[in-house]
BAGUKE-621316 format. One record per residue (C-alpha): residue number from 1; x, y, z. Coordinates in Angstrom, 3 decimals, padded with zeros to 6 digits, m for minus. Last residue first. Layout:
REM BAGUKE-621316
R   num          u          v          w
R   NUM          X          Y          Z
...
This chain:
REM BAGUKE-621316
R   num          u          v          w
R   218   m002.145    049.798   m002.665
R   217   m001.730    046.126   m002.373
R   216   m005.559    045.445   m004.390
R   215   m004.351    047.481   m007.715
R   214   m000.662    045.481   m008.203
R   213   m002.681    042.408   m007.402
R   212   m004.789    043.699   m010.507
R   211   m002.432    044.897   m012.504
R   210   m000.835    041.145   m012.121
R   209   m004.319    039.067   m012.936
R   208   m004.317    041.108   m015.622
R   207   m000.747    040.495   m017.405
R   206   m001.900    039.425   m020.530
R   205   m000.384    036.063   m020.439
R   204   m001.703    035.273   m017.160
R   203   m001.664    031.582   m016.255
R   202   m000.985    030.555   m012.964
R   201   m001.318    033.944   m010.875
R   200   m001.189    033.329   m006.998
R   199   m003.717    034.561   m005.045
R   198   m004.903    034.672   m000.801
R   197   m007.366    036.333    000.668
R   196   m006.758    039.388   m000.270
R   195   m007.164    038.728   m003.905
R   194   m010.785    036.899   m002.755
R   193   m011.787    039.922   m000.974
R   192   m010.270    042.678   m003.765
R   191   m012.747    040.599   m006.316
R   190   m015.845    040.701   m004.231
R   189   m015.403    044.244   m003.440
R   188   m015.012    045.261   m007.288
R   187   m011.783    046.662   m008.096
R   186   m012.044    050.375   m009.350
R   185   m010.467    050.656   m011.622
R   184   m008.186    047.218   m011.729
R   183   m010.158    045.147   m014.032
R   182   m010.236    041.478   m013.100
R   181   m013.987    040.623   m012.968
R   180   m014.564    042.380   m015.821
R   179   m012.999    040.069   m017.888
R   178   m016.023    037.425   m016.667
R   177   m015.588    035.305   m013.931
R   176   m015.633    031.031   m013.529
R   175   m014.784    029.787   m010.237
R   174   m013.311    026.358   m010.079
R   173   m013.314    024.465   m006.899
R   172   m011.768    021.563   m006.342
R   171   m012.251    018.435   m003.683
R   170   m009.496    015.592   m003.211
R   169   m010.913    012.058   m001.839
R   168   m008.626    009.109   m004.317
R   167   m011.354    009.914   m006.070
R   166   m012.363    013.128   m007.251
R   165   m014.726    015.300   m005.872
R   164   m015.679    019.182   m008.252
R   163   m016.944    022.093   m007.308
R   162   m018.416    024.416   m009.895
R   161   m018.253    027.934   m009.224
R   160   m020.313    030.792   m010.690
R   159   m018.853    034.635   m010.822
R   158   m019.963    038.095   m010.588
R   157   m022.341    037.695   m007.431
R   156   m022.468    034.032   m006.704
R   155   m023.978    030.732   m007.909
R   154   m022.947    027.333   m006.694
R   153   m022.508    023.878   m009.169
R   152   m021.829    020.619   m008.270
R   151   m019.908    017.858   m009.259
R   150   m018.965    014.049   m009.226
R   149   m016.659    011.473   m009.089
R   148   m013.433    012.728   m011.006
R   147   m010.762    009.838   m011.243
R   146   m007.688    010.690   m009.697
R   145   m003.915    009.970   m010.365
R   144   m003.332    013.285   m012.088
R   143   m006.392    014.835   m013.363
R   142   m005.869    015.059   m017.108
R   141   m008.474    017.688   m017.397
R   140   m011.097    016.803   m020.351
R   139   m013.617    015.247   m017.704
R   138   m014.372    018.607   m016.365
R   137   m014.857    020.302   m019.657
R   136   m017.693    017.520   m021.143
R   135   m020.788    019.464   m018.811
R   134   m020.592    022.043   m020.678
R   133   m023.647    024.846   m019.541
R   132   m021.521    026.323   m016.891
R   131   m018.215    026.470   m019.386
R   130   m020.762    028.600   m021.999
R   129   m022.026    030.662   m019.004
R   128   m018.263    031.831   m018.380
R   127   m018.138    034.057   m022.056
R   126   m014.539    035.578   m022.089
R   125   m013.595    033.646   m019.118
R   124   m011.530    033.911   m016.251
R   123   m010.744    031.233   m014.059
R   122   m010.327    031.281   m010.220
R   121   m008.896    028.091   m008.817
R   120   m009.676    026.588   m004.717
R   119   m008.009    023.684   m003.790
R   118   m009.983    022.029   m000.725
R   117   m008.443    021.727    002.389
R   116   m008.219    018.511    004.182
R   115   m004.876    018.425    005.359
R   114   m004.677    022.241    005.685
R   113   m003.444    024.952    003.355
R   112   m002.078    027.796    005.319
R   111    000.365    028.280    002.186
R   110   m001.503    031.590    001.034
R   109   m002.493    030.293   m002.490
R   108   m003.038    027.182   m000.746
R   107   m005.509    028.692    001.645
R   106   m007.261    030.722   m000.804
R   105   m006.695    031.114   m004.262
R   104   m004.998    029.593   m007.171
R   103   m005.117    032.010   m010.395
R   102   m006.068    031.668   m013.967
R   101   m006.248    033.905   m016.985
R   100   m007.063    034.335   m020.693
R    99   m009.307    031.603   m021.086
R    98   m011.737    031.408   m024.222
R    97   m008.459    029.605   m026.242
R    96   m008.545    027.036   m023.987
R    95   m005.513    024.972   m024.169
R    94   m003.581    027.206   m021.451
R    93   m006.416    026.382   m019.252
R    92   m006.121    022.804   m019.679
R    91   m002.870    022.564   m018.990
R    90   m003.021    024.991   m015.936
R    89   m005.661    022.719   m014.507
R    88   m003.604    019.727   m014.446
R    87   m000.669    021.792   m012.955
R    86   m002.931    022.925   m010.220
R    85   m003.861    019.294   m009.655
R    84    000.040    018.491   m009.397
R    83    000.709    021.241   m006.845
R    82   m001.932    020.831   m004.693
R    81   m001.170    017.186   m003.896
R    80    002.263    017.755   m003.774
R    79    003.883    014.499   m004.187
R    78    004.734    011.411   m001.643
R    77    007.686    009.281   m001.329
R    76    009.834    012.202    000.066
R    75    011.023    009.669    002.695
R    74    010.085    012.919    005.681
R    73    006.998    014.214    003.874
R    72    005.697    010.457    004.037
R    71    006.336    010.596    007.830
R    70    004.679    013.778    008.236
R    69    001.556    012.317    006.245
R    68    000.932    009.118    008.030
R    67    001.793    010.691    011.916
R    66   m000.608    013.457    011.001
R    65   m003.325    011.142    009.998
R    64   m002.933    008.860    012.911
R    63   m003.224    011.892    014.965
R    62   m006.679    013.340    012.859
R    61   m008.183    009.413    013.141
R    60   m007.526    009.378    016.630
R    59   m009.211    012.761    017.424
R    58   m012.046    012.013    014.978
R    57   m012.711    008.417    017.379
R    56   m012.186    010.666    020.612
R    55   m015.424    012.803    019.371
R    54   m017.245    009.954    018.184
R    53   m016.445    008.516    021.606
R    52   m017.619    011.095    023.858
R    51   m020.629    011.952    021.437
R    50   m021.583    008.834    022.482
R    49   m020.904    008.729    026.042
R    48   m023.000    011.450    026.636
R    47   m026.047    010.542    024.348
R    46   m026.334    007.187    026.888
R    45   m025.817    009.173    029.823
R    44   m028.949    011.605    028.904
R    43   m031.004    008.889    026.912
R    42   m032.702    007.619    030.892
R    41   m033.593    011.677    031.349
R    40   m035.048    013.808    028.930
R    39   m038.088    015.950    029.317
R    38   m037.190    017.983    032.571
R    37   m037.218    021.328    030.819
R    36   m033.655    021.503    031.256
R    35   m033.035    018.023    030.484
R    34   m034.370    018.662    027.078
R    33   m032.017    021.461    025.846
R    32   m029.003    019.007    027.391
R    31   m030.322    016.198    024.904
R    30   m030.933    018.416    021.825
R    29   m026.856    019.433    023.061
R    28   m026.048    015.780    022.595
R    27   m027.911    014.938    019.459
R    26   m025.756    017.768    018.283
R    25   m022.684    016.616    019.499
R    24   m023.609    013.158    017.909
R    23   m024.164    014.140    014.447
R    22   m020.822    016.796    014.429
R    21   m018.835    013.413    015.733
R    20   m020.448    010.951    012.880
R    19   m020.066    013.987    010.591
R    18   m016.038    014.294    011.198
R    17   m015.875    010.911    011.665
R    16   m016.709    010.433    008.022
R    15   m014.641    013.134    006.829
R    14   m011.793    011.739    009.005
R    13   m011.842    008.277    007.201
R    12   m011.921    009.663    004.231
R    11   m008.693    011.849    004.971
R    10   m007.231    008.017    006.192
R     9   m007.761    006.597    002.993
R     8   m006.275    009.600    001.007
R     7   m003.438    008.867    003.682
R     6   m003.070    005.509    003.255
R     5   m003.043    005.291   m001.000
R     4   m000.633    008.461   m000.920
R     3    001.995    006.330    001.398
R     2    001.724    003.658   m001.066
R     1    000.000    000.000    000.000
């Protein structure tokens, strides 16, 4: 079993605890509501030790997952996750002739990435409605050692996201904006948030995404 293989395992693993403990703390403080107007009493210690041991079981799971990734880091037998999906993406962005800019955003674009952070992109579009209305684009990126799963989409102000699972467990986001959505005078709110937050130009041969970091510093 590869290093990668265990740890993808393992990041499943957490996600389910992660509800199973979220469920049970819940239950727990529905429980605690209860007891206060006297309605609850034989499920009180039962509930308890429940959300005791879902709780404990997400602790384990988040130490053996620490142990399985530093260790990994340590050999050097395992590969940027980040890294080779944003390459995957950059491929395909380069090879869309509609695309004149990409960027990586948020916590990996600012290097606080967690074990379980998604990978956030933001692509911009001449026309983004025609990339919401593919459904073929997705399955074109040469994901690198993962097999997309499934997808869904969110609305926003000036831009529409579609976030994507793959399999071994690694979520995406892609936000699709118009031109419009990088122009420096003035920079929208939304925009200066997300540049703020964290953004690192992949593909930008027009220099926009760069006038418009350039814009948000000042």
């Amino acid at each position: 079993m590869t290093d990668e293989y265990e740890i993808e395992k393992l990041k499943r693993q957490l996600h389910i605890a992660g509800l199973d403990a979220k469920d049970a703390v819940d239950w727990l403080t529905e429980i605690q509501r209860r007891k206060r107007f006297g309605i609850v009493t034989r499920h009180w210690q039962k509930a308890f030790a429940a959300a005791e041991a879902a709780v404990e079981a997400k602790q384990q799971i988040e130490a053996k997952l620490d142990r399985a990734v530093e260790a990994a880091r340590k050999s050097g037998r395992i590969t940027d996750r980040a890294a080779d999906v944003a390459k995957a993406i950059t491929d395909w962005a380069t090879a869309q002739a509609t695309v004149p800019g990409l960027a990586l955003v948020g916590s990996h674009a600012r290097c606080e990435a967690r074990r379980h952070s998604d990978i956030d992109f933001m692509v911009l579009a001449v026309d983004p409605k025609t990339f919401k209305t593919d459904s073929a684009w997705p399955t074109s990126i040469a994901w690198p050692g993962r097999r997309l799963v499934e997808w869904e989409d969110e609305i926003y102000d000036l831009v529409w996201s579609r976030r994507l699972w793959l399999d071994p467990f690694c979520e995406v986001e892609m936000s699709f904006g118009p031109l419009s959505w990088a122009v420096p005078s003035p920079v929208d709110p939304g925009t200066r948030k997300i540049v703020s937050g964290g953004f690192r130009a992949l593909y930008d041969p027009d220099g926009m995404m760069e006038r418009l970091c350039a814009e948000c510093q000042q």
